[in-house]
C-alpha beads as a LAMMPS data file, in Angstrom:
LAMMPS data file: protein, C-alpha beads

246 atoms
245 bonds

1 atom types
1 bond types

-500.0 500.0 xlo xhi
-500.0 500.0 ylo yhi
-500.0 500.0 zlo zhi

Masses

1 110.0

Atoms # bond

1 1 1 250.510 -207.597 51.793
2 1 1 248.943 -204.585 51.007
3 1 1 248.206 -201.798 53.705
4 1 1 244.480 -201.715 54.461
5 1 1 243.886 -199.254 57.267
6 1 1 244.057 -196.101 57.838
7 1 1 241.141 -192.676 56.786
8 1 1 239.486 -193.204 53.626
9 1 1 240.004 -190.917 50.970
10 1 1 237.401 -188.746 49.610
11 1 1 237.365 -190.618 46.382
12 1 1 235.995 -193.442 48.133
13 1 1 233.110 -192.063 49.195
14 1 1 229.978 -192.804 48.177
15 1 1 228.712 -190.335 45.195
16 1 1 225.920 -188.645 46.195
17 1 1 225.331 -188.195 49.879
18 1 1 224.653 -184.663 49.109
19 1 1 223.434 -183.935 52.275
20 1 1 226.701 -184.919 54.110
21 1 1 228.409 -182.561 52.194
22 1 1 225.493 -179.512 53.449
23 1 1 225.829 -181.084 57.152
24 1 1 229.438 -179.265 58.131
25 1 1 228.064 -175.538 56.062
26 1 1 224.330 -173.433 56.219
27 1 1 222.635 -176.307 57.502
28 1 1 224.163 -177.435 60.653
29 1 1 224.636 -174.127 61.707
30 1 1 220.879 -173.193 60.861
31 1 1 219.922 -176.407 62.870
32 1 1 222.456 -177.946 65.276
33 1 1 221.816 -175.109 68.203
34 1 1 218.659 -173.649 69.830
35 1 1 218.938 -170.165 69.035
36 1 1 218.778 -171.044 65.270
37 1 1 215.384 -172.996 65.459
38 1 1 214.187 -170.554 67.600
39 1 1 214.330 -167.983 65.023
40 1 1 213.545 -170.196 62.198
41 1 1 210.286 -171.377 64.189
42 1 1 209.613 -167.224 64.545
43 1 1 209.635 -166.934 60.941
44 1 1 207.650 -169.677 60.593
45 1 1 205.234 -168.475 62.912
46 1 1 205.376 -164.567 61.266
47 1 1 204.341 -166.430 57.754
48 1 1 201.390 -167.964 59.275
49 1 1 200.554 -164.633 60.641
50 1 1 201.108 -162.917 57.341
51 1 1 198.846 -165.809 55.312
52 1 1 195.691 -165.802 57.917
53 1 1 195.920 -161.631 58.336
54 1 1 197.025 -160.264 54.859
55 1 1 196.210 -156.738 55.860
56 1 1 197.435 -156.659 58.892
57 1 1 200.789 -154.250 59.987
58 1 1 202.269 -157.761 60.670
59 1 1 202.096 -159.213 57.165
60 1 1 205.629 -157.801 56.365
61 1 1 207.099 -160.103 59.417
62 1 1 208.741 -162.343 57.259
63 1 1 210.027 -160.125 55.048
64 1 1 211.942 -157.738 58.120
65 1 1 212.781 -161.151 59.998
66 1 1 214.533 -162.394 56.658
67 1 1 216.736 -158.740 56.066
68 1 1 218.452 -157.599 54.744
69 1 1 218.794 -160.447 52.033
70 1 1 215.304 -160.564 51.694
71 1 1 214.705 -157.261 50.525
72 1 1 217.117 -158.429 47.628
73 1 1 213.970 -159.786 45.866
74 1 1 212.943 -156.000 45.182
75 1 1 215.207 -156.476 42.128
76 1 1 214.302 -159.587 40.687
77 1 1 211.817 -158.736 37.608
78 1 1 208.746 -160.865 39.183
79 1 1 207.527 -161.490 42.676
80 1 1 204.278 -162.145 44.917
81 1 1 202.342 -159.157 42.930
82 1 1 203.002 -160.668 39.710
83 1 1 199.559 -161.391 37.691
84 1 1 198.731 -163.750 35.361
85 1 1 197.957 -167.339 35.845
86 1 1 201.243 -169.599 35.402
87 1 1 203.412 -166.754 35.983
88 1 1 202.284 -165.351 39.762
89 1 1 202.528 -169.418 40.834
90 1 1 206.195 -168.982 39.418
91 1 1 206.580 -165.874 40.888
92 1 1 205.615 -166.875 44.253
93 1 1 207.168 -170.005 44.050
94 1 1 210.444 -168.622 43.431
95 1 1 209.594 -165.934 46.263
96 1 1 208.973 -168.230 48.343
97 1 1 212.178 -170.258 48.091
98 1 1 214.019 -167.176 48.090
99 1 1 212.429 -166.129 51.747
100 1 1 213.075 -169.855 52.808
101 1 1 216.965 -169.098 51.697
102 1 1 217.407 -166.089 53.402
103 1 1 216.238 -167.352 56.420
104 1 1 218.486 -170.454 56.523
105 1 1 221.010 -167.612 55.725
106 1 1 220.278 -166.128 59.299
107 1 1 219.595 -168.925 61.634
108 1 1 223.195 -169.863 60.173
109 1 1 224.762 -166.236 61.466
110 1 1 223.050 -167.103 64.700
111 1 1 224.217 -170.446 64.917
112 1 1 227.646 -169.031 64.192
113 1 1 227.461 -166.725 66.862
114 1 1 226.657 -169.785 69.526
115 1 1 229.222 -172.144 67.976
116 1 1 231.847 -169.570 68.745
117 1 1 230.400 -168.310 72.158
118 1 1 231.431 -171.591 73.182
119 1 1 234.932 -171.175 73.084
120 1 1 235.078 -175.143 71.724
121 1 1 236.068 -174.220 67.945
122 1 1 238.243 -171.279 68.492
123 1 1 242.099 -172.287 68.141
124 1 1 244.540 -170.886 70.321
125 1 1 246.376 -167.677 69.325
126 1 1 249.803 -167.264 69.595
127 1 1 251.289 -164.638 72.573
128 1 1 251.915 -161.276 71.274
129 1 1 252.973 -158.842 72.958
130 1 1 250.502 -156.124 74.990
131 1 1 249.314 -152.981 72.262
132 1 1 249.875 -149.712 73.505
133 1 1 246.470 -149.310 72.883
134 1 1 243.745 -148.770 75.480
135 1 1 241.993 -151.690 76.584
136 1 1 238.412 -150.316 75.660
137 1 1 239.941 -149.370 72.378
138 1 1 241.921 -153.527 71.686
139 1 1 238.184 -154.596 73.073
140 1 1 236.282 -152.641 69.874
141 1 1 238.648 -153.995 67.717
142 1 1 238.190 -157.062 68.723
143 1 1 234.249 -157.179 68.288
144 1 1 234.824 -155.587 65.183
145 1 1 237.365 -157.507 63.906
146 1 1 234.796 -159.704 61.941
147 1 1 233.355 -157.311 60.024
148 1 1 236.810 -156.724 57.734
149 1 1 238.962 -160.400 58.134
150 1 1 237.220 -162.688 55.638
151 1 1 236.099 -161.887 52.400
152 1 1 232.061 -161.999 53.304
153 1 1 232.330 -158.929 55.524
154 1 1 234.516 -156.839 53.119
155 1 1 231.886 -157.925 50.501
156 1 1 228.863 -156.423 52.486
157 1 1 231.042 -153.711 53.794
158 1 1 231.278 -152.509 49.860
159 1 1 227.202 -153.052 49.131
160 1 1 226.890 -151.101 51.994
161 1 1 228.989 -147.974 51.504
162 1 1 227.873 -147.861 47.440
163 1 1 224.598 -147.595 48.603
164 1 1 225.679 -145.279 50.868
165 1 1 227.581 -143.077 48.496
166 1 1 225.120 -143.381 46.223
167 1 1 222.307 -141.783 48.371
168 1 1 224.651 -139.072 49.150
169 1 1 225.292 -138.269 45.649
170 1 1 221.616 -138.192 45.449
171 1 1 220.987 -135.544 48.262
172 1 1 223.941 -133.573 47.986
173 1 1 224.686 -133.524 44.201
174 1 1 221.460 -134.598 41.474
175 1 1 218.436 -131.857 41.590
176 1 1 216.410 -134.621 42.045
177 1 1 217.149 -137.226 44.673
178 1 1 214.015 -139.206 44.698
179 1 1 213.841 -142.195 46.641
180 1 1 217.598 -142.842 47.460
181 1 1 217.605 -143.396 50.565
182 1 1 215.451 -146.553 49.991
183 1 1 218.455 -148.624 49.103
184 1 1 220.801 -148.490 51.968
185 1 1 218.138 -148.569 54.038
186 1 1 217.458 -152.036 52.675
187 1 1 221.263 -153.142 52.003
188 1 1 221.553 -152.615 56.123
189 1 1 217.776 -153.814 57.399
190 1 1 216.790 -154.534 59.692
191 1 1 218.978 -152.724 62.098
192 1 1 218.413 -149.630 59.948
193 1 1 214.832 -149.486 60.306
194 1 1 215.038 -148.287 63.659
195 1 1 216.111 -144.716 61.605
196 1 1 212.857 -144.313 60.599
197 1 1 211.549 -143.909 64.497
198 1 1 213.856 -140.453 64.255
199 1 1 211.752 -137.498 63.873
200 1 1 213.543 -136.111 60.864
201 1 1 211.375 -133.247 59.256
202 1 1 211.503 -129.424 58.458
203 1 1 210.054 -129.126 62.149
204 1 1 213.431 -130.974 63.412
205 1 1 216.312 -128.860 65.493
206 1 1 219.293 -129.705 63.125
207 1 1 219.903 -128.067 60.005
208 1 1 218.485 -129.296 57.081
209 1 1 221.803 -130.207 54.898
210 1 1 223.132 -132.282 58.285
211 1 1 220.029 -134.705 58.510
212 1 1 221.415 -136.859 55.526
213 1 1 224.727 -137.116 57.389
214 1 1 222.810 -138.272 60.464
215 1 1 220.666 -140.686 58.664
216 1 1 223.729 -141.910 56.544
217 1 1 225.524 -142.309 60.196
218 1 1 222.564 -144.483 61.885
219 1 1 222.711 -146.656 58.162
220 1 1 226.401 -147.036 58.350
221 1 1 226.447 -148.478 61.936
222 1 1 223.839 -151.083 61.180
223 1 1 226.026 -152.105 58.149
224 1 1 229.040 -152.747 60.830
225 1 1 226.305 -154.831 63.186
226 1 1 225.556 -156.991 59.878
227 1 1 229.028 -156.931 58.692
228 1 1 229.891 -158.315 62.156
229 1 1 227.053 -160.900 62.047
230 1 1 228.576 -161.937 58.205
231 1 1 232.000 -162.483 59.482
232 1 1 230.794 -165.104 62.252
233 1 1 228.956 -166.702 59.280
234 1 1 232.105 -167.205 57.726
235 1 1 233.730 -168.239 60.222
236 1 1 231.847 -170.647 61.653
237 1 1 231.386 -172.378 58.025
238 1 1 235.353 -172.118 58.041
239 1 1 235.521 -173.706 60.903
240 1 1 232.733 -176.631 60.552
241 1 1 234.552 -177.029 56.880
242 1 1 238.049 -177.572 58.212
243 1 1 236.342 -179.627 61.090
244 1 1 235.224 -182.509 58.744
245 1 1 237.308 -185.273 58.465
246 1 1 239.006 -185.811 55.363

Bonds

1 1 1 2
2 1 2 3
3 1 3 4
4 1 4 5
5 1 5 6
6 1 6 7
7 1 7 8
8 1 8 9
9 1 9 10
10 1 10 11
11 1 11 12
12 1 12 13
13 1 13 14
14 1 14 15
15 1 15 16
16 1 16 17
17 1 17 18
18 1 18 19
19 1 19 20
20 1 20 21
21 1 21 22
22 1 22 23
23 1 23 24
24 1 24 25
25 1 25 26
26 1 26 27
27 1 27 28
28 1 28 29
29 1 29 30
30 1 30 31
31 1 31 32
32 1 32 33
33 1 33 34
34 1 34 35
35 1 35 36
36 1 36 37
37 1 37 38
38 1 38 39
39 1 39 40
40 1 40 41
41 1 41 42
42 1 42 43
43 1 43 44
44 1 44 45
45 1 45 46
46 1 46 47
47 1 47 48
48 1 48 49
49 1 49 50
50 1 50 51
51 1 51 52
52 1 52 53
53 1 53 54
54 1 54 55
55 1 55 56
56 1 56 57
57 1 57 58
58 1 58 59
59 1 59 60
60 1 60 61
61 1 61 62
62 1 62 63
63 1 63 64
64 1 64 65
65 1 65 66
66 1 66 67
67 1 67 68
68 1 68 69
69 1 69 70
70 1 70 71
71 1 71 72
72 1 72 73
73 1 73 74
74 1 74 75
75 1 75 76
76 1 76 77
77 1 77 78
78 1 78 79
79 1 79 80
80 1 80 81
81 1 81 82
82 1 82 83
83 1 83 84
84 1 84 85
85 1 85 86
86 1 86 87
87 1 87 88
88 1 88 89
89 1 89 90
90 1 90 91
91 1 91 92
92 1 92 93
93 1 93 94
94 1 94 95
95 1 95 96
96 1 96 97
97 1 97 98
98 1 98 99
99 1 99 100
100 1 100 101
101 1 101 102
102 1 102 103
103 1 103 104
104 1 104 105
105 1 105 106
106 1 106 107
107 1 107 108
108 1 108 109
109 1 109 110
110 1 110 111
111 1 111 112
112 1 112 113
113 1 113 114
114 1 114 115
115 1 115 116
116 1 116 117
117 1 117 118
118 1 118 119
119 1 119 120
120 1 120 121
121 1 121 122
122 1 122 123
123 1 123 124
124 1 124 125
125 1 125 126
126 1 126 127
127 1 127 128
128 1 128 129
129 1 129 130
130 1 130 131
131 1 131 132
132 1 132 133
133 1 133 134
134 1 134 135
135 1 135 136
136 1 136 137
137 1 137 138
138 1 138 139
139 1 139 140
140 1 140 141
141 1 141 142
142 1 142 143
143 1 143 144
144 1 144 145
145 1 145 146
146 1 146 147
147 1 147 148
148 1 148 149
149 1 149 150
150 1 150 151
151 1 151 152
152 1 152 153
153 1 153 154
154 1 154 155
155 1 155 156
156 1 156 157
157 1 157 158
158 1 158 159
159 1 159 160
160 1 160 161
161 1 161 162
162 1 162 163
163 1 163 164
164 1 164 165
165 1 165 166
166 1 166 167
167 1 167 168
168 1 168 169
169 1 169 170
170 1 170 171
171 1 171 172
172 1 172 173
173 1 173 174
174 1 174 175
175 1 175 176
176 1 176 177
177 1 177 178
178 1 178 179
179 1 179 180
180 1 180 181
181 1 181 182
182 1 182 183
183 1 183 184
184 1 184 185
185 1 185 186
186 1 186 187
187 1 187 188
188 1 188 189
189 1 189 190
190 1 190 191
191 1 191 192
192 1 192 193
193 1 193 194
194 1 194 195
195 1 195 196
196 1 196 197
197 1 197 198
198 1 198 199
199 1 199 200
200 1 200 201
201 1 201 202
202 1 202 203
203 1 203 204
204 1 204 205
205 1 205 206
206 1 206 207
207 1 207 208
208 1 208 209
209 1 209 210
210 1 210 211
211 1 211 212
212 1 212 213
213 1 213 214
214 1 214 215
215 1 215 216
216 1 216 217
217 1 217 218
218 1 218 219
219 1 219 220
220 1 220 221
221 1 221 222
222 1 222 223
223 1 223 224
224 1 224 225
225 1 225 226
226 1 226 227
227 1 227 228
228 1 228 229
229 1 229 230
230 1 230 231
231 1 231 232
232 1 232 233
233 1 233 234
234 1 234 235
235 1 235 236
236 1 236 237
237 1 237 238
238 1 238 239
239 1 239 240
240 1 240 241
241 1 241 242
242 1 242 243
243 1 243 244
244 1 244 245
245 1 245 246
């Protein structure tokens, strides 16, 4: 008699239950906690604000709530300003899809970052023995440690210091360094914005060649804080992956 029970295999599944295979990734992280539709009812909120006061200083909400993958969109070859009839619906369209990714994007980090604040969904590690290192110094590593052990990190990690080197290039090296500096500002927003509050002029008390370094310095920690952020992402979506049964 043939042997009935037991899991079903995957083939046996119904075809197209498309959203059970988005439950265990981006979406149940971006929805299954309450710090992820928090945020995602802020941006919702900062959108109305933006469509019922255009010219107001809190228009750009959605775009610095959605960073840094929002400010990806500066490279596309259309957007909102786009003009002409069928093309600026496309183009705003596709905008607007685009914001409504990235933001999925971050309400998943978040809901990373609760999933594994739980302690529920982290698997035991085996004992090693005690580093030599201080314990201040084993407790940086630790926080850090996300940033560089899966391949999203390391990915953002590299943006982030070819931006980087490229803006240094531009100050130190070309005559003409134009608007360099725009790019890892974006690459590490919106952590990096918070450089702009520095007074950094010709006025300033530090020489003039060191207030690239200090700018590239204040850019290159808010990369780590979003590389950090990334590596929970990947994580978690490890984790709710290998979670499913099979």
């Amino acid at each position: 008699m043939p042997h009935t029970s037991g899991p079903r295999r995957p083939a046996d599944r119904p075809a197209g239950r498309f959203a059970d295979r988005l439950r265990p990734g981006l979406l149940a992280l971006a929805t299954d906690n309450w710090l992820a539709r928090g945020y995602l009812a802020v941006v919702a909120c900062s959108v109305a604000v933006m469509f019922l006061f255009p010219d107001s200083g809190f228009a750009a909400g959605p775009l610095v709530l959605t960073a840094p993958l929002s400010f990806l969109s500066v490279v596309l070859p259309f957007g909102p300003g786009t003009e002409g009839g069928a093309a600026q619906v496309l183009a705003v369209g596709f905008w607007s899809v685009w914001l409504l990714g990235c933001a999925f994007v971050n309400a998943a980090v978040l809901g990373a970052l609760t999933v594994r604040s739980t302690g529920s969904v982290r698997p035991a590690s085996p004992v090693r023995p005690k580093s030599a290192a201080p314990h201040g110094l084993r407790r940086v590593r630790t926080l850090l440690a996300p940033a560089v052990d899966n391949w999203l990190g390391r990915g953002y990690l590299a943006v982030v210091a070819a931006t980087l080197g490229f803006f240094l290039y531009a100050v130190y090296v070309s005559p003409d360094p134009g608007f360099a500096g725009i790019w890892p500002l974006m690459a590490t927003a919106p952590l990096s914005m918070l450089t702009l509050l520095v007074p950094i002029s010709a006025e300033s008390a530090v020489p003039d060649w060191l207030d690239p370094l200090l700018f590239s310095a204040g850019v290159a920690l808010s990369g780590l804080f979003n590389a950090v952020l990334f590596g929970h992402l990947a994580h978690g979506l490890r984790t709710r992956r290998t979670a499913v049964p099979s």
